[in-house]
PAKE-408870 format. One line per 5 residues: number of its first residue (from 0); their letters; for each residue x, y, z of C-alpha. Coordinates in Angstrom, 2 decimals. Last residue first. Layout:
<sites>
NUM	a	X Y Z  ... $
</sites>
This chain:
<sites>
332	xxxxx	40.16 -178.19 -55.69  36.05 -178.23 -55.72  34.35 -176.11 -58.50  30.80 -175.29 -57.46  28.73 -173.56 -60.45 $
327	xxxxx	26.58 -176.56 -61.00  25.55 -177.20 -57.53  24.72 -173.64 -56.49  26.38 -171.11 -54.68  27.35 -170.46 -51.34 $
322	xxxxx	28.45 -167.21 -49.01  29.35 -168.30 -45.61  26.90 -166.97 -43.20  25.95 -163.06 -42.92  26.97 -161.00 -39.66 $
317	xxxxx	26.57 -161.25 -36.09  22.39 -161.80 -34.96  22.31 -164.07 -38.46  24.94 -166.24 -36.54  28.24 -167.15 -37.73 $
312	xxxxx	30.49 -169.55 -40.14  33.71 -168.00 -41.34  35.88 -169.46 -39.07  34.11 -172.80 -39.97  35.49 -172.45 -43.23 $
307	xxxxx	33.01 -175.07 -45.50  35.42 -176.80 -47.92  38.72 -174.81 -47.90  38.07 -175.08 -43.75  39.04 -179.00 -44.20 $
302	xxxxx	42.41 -177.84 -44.94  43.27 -176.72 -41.49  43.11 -179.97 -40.32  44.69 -180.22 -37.22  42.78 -177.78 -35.96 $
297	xxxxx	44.29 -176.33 -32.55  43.04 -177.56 -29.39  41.48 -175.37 -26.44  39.33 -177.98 -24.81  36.17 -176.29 -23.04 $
292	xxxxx	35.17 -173.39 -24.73  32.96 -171.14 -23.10  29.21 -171.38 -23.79  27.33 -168.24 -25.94  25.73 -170.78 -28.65 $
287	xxxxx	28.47 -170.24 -31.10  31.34 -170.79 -28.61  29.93 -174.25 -28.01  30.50 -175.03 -31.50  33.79 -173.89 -32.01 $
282	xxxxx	35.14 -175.52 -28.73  33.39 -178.65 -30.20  35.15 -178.50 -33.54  38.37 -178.29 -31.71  37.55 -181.09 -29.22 $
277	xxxxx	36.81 -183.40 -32.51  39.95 -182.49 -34.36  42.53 -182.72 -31.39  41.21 -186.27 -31.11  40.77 -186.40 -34.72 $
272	xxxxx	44.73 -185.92 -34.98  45.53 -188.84 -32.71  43.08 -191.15 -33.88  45.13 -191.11 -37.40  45.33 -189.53 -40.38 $
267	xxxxx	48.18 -189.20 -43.19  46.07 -191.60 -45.64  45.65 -193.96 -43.38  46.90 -194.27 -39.45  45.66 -198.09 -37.75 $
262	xxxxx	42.83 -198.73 -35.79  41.14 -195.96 -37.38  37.16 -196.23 -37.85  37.32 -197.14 -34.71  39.37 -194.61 -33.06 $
257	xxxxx	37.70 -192.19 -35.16  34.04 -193.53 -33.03  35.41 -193.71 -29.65  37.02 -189.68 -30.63  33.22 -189.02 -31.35 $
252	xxxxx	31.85 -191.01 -28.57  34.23 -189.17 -25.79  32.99 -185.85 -27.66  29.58 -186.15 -27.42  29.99 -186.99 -23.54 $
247	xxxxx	31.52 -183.29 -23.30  29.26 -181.88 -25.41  26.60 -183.38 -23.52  27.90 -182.06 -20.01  28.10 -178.59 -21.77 $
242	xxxxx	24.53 -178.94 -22.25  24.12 -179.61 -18.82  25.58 -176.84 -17.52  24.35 -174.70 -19.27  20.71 -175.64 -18.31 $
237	xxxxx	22.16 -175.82 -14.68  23.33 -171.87 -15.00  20.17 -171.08 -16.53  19.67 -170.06 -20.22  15.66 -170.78 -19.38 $
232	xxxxx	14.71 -167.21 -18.46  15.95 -165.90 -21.29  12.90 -166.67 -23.65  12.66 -164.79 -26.62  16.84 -164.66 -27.08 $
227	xxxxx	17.12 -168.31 -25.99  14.93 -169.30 -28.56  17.22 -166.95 -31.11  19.73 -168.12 -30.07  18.75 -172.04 -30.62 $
222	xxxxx	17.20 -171.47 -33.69  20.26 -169.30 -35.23  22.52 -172.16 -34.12  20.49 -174.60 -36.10  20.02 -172.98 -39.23 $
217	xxxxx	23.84 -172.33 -39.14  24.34 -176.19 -38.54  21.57 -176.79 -41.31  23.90 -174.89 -43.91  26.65 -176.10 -43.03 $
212	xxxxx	24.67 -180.01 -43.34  23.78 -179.01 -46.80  28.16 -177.94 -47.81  29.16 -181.08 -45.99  26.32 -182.88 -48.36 $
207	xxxxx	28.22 -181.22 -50.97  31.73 -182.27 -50.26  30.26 -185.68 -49.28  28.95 -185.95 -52.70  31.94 -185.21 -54.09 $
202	xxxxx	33.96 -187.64 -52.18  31.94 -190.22 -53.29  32.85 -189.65 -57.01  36.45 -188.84 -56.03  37.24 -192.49 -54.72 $
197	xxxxx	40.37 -191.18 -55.23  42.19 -187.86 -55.80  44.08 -187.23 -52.77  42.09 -184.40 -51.48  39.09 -186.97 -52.60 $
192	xxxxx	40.37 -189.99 -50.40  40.96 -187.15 -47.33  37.45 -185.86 -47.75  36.19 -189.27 -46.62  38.25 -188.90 -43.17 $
187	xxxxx	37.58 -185.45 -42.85  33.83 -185.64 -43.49  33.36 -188.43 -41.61  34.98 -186.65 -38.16  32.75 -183.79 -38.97 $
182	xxxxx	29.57 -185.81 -38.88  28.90 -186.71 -35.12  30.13 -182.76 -34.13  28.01 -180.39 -35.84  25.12 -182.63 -37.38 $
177	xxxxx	24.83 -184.55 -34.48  26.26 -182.70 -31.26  25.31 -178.73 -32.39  22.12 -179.28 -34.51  20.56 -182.59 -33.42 $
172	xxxxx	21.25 -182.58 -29.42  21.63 -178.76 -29.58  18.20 -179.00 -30.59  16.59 -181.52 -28.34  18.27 -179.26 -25.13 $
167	xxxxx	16.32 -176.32 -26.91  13.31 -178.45 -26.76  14.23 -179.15 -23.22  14.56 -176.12 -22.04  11.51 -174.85 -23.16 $
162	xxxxx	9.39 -177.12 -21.85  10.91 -176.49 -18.49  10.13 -173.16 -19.46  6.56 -174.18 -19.55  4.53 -173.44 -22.77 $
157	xxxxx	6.88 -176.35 -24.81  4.27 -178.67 -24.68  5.09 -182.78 -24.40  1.46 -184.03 -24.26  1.82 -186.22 -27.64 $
152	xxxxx	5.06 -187.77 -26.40  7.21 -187.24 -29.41  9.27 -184.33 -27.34  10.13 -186.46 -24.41  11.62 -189.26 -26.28 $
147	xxxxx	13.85 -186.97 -28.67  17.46 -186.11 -26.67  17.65 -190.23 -26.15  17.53 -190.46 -29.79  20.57 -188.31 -29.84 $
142	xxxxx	22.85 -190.77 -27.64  21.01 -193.79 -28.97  23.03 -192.94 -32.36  26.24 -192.09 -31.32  26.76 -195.23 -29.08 $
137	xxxxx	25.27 -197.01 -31.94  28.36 -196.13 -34.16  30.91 -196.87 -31.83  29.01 -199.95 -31.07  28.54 -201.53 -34.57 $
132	xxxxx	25.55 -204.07 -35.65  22.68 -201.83 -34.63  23.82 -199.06 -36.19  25.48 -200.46 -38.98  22.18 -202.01 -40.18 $
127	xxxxx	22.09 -199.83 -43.18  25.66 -200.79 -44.65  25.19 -204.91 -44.12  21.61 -204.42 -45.49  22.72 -202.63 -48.71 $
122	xxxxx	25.34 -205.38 -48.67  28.17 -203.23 -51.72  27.52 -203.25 -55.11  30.03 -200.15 -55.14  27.30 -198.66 -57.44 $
117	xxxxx	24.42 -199.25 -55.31  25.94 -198.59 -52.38  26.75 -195.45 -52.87  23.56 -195.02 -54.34  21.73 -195.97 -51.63 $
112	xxxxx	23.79 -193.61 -49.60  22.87 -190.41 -52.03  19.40 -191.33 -51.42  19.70 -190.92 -47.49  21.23 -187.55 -48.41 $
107	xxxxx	18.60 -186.29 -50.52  16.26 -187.06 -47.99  17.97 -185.41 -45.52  17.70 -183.21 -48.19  13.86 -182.91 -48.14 $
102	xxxxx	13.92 -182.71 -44.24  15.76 -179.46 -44.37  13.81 -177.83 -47.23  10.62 -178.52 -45.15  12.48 -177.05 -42.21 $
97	xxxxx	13.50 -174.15 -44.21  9.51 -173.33 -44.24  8.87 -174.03 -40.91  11.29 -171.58 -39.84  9.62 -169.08 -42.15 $
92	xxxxx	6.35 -170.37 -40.30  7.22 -169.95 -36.58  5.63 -171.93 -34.25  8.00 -174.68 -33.94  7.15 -177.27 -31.78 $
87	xxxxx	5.71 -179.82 -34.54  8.46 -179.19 -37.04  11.25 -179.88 -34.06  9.77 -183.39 -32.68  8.54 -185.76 -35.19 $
82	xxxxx	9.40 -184.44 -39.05  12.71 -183.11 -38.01  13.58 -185.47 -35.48  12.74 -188.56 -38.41  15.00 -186.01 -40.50 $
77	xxxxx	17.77 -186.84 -37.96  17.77 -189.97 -37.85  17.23 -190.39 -41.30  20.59 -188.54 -41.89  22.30 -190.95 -38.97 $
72	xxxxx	20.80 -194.10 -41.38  23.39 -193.76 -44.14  25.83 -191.15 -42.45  26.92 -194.42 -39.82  27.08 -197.04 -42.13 $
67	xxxxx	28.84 -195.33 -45.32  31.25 -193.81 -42.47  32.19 -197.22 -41.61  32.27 -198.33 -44.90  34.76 -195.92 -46.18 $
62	xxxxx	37.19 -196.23 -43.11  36.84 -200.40 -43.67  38.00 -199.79 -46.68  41.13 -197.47 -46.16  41.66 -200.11 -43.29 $
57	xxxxx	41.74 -203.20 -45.84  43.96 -201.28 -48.56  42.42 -199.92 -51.17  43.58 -200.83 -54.89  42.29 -204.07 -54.96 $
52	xxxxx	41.21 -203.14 -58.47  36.77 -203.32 -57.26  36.68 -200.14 -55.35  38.90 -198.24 -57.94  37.35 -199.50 -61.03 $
47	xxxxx	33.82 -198.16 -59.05  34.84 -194.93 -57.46  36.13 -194.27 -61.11  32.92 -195.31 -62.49  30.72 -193.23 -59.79 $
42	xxxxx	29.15 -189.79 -61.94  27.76 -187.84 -59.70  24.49 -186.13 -61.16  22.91 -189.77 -59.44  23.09 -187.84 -56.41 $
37	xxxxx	20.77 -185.06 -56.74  21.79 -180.65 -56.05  20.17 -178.44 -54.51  22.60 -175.73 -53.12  20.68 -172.51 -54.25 $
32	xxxxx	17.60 -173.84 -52.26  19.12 -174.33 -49.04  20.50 -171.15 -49.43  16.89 -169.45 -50.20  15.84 -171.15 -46.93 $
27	xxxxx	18.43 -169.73 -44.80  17.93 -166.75 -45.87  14.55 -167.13 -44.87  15.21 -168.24 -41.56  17.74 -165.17 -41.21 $
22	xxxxx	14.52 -163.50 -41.86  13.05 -163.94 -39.47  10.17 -161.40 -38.58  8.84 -161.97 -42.78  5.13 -160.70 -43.17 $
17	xxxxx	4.48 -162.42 -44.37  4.47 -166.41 -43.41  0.97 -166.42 -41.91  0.20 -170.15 -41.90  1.72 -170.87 -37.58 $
12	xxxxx	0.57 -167.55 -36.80  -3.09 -168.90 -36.86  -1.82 -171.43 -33.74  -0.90 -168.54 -31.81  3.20 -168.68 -31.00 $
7	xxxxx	4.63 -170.63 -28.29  7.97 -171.33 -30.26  9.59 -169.15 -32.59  7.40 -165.96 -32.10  5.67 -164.27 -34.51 $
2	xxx	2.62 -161.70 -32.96  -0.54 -161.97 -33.89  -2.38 -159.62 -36.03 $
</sites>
């Protein structure tokens, strides 16, 4: 029998999923499939009277369809990663197998946006060509994409530990900087309308696509470790180094990107706050992947943790990840 590795493994290895050597991927796995949940169980015709009153003020709108522009195509961006880059590289079939379950609700995400939009009878083409159409939101984007073109070329292989590094480079790009740093700063802004009560049906669906994208974070961060783990040789001084140099360029687009979603304070927020917001989250996330923390903020929005509590997030090596439960036992305050 061959032996399971997460990248480099024989090809046969690649269908032999027991028995289990992961089994944080597993886990993993299972939670993805306790949280499934589909957008149209949402019910939008508050989001709708409230949308079309005149209730919202321009910036509180322009904060909603910002983030409706940047999660609607970001989530395809990263399942197009998925389906291109990490599924093909990863050797390992349990971790192929929460892939699959990773891709399908990016999908589920995606479809969530459409519906958004949908109901708000909002552009659809206004809202999906954000990324071309807005900087801060491009920036954000062609930062990750650059993190793929090696690893689509057909004779990318990850057998050298150059290889190596770079896939693991790809996957802090997409697991640390775009699903753990690019989104948080939407999450707090469009959690703030639901906190508040309003525009509740979107709000829920960001609560549980925050809840997904936890869950793909963890995924992540167990990937990369465990890569690292197998293969220490690469978790050089200049590999660290330049993964801390992403972070840090992460982070200027981030606070660029709250900055323009926030010209002027709403709903208690302002650029201010996500500036302290956005280096705290990194410090969190580079501390999970053995860096040292780099900005030394405090949260600023403690509340957020009553949704996903990132204290309480950690690596399969540590302890268990936050506990979660399925869509139709979740009650959200």
């Amino acid at each position: 029998m061959t032996e399971k590795r997460l990248i480099n493994a024989d090809v046969v290895d690649v269908n032999q999923l027991m028995p289990l050597k992961y089994h944080w991927a597993w886990e993993h796995y299972l939670n993805g499939n306790r949280n499934h949940w589909q957008p149209q169980e949402v019910p939008m015709g508050r989001d709708v009277a409230t949308w079309k009153s005149g209730d919202l003020t321009d910036d509180e709108r322009r904060v909603i369809l910002r983030n409706l522009g940047f999660f609607s195509t970001a989530e395809s961006l990263v399942a197009n990663n998925i389906v291109l880059a990490i599924f093909r590289h990863v050797t390992n079939p349990e971790c192929r197998q929460y892939l699959l379950r990773q891709a399908f609700e990016e999908a589920i995400h995606t479809h969530a946006f459409h519906y958004i939009v949908e109901s708000l009878g909002l552009d659809g083409g206004d809202i999906f060509t954000m990324h071309r159409d807005v900087n801060s939101i491009a920036g954000k984007d062609e930062f990750d994409m650059g993190l793929t073109a090696d690893l689509i070329d057909p004779d990318f292989t990850t057998a050298s530990p150059e290889g190596a590094a770079r896939f693991v480079e790809n996957l802090v790009g997409f697991y640390i900087i775009m699903e753990g740093i690019f989104f948080y700063s939407g999450f707090a802004m469009m959690l703030s309308f639901h906190r508040q009560n309003r525009m509740t049906g979107i709000g829920q669906q960001f609560q549980y696509i925050l809840r997904d994208e936890s869950t793909h974070l963890n995924f992540g961060i167990d990937l990369i470790n465990g890569i690292v783990l197998e293969y220490p040789s690469i978790w050089t001084p200049a590999l660290r180094e330049r993964l801390a140099a992403k972070i840090d360029r992460a982070v200027e687009l981030e606070i660029a990107y709250a900055e323009d979603c926030l010209p002027r304070g709403i709903l208690g927020l302002n650029t201010a706050l996500f500036r302290n917001y956005v280096r705290y989250i990194a410090d969190r996330r580079l501390e999970r992947i053995g860096l040292r923390p780099r900005y030394g903020t405090a949260n600023p929005f403690p509340w957020m943790s009553e949704a996903i509590d990132l204290k309480k997030e950690k690596n399969f090596f540590e302890t268990t990840v936050t506990e979660y439960q399925s869509a139709a036992a979740l009650s959200w305050d």
